[in-house]
N, C-alpha and C positions, 0 to 999 in steps of 0.2 A: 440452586441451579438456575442460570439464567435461559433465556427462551433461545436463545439459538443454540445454546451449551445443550438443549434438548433435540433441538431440531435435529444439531449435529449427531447425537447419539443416535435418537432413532434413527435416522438415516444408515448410519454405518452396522444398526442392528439388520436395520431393513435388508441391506446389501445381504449380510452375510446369509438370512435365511432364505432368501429370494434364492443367490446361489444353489442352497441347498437342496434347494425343492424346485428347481429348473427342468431335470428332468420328466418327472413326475406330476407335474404341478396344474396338467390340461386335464390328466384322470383324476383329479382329488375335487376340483373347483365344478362346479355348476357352471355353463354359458345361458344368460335367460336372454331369450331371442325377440321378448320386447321391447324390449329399447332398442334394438337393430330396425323392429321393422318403424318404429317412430319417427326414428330419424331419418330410415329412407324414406318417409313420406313428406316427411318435411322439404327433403331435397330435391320431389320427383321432378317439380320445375326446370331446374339446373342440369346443363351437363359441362362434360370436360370440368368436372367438381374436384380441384385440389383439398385433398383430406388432411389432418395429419390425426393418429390414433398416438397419445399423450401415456407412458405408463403402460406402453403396449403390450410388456411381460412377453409371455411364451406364445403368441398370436391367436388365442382363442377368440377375441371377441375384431381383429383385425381378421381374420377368415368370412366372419361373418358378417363383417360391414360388405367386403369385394364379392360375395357371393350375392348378396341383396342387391347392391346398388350397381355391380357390373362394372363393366368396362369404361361407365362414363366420367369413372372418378381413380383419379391414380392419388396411391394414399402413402407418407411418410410414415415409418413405422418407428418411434422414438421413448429408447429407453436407457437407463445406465447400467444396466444389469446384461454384460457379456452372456454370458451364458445364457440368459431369456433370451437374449436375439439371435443365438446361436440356433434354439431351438425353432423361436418364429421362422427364422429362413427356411430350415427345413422344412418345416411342417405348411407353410405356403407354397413351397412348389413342388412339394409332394402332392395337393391339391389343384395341382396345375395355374397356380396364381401368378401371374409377371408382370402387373397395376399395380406393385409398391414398391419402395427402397427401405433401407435398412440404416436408419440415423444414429448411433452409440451419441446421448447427450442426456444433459440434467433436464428435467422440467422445471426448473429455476435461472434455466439460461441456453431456450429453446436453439437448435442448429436449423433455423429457417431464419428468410431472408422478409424484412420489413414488408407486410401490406400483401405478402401471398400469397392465404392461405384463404380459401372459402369455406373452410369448415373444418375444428377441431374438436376433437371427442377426446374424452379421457372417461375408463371403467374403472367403476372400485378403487382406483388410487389416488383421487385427491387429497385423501387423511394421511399421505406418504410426502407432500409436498409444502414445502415453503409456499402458502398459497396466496399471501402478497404479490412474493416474486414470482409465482406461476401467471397469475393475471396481469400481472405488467407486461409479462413475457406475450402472453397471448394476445392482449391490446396491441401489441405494437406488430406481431406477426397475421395479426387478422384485417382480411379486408376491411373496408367500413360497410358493405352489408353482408357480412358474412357471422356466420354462426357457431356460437360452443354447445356442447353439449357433455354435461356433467351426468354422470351416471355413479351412483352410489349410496349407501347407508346413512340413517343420520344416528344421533346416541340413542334417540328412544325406540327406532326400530331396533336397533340392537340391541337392546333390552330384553324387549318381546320376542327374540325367534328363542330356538331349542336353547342355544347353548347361553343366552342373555337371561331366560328363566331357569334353567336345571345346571348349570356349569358354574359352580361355587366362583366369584370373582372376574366373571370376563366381561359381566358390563362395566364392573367398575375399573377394572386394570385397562380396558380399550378405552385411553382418552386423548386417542389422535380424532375419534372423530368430531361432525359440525352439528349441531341444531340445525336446520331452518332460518330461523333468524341470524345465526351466524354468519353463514353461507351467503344472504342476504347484503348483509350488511358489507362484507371483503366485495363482493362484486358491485356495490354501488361506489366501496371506496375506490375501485378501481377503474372507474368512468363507465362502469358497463351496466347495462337492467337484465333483468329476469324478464323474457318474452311470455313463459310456460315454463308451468310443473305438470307431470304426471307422477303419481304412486302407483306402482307397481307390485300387487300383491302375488309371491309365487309358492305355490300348493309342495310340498317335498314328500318324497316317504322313502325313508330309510330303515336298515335293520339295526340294533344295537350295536351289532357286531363291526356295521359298516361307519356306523357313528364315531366306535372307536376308536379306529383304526386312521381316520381324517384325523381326528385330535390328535392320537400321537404324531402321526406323518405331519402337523401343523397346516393343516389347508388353510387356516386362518395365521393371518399372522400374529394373530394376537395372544394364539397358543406360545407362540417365543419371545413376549413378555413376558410370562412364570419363570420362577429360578426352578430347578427339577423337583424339589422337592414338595412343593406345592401345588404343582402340575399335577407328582402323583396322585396325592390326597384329593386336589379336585377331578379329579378325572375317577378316581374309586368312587366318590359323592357323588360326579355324575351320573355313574351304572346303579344308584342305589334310587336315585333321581327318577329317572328315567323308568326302573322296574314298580317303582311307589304310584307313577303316575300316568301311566302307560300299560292295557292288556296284552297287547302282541308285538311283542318284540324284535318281530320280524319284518313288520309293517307300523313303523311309530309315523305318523304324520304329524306335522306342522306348518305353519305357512309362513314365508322369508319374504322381509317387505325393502323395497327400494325407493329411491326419488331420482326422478330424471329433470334435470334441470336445462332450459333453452335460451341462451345467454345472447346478448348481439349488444355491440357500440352503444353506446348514448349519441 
């Protein structure tokens, strides 16, 4: 299988479960709020800050950029997933938000206009994009001193949380995500540097039960890479996992690690 012959699949996997789980999808996921406040420090400077949030899904981590940074920044909200933006609309001016719009586009072939943008964020979904074609994309929609910000997992944190050490095959079946060096290397090929990293260590505690229940509901996308029947078998492994290596199962802690990346022109 060649490499776009992949891209294209996942992509068209990714649609169908994204769908899926559109309604549901802001109670199953965690929002970790530091990388929200990173970034609004990084902008405190700036105002009248055109945004655009990349991969914006159902608007969990877009609520919290407008709640932080305020009224000085009006934010494009841009995904291809109908139904997540169906949800983000509501669920922003349910929160009385009217400092964004609502863009239905690929992040492979961004709906903004050359030289725009002061600042583009994208959470957790860069291992969802053609990320060549996302930073080209971004190159040519970014100011020349304006800023990305990449928020997300690399393989080896994914390794080390709960379900990368107790979840029979999910570090190894998730191989959309980047190294470090990866990541690295795509943004220098794309004329841009790395300003800043920070890692992001966040503390969890969940019950068995509530562990479950995400897995089957797929909080992760990664759960709908298994074919069902392997899903089962690891998911029984992981309640045997989990009871082997853990006293209270009420209260299992772990800690979930991220990389915030701060990207800007060459």
């Amino acid at each position: 299988m060649t490499q776009n012959r992949e891209i294209a699949v996942s992509a068209n996997n990714g649609l169908k479960h994204f769908s899926e789980i559109a309604s549901k999808y802001r109670h199953l996921r965690t929002t970790d709020l530091g990388p929200i406040l990173h970034i609004k420090n990084q902008l405190h400077e700036k105002s009248g800050i055109i945004m655009a949030d990349v991969g914006c899904g159902d608007g969990r981590y877009s609520l919290e950029l407008l709640k932080s940074i305020g009224e000085k920044c009006y934010l494009h909200c841009i995904d291809s997933n109908e139904n997540m933006l169906m949800h983000l609309k509501e669920y922003l001016k349910e929160n009385n938000t009217t400092n964004f719009c609502v863009r239905p586009g690929d992040a492979n072939k961004l709906p903004l206009e050359n030289d725009s943008m002061d600042c583009i964020v994208t959470f957790n979904a860069i291992h969802h994009f053609d990320i060549q074609r996302f930073l080209a994309e971004v190159f040519g929609c970014l100011k020349d001193d304006g800023k990305v910000f990449i928020y997300t997992r690399l393989r080896n944190q994914n390794s080390r949380n709960i379900w990368g050490q107790h979840f029979p095959l999910f570090a190894d079946i998730e191989n959309r995500l980047f190294e470090f060096y990866e990541l690295k290397h795509q943004i220098q090929k794309a004329g841009m540097r790395i300003d800043h990293t920070k890692v992001f260590g966040h503390h969890r505690t969940s019950s068995l039960t509530n562990l479950v229940e995400k897995a089957q509901s797929h909080h992760y996308s990664t759960f709908a890479l298994y074919d069902e029947d392997t899903f089962e078998e690891s998911l029984e492994a992981f309640k045997q996992n989990i009871r082997d290596n853990f006293e209270d199962l009420e209260k299992i802690q772990w800690q979930d690690e991220n990389i915030l990346l701060q990207i800007g022109k060459d």
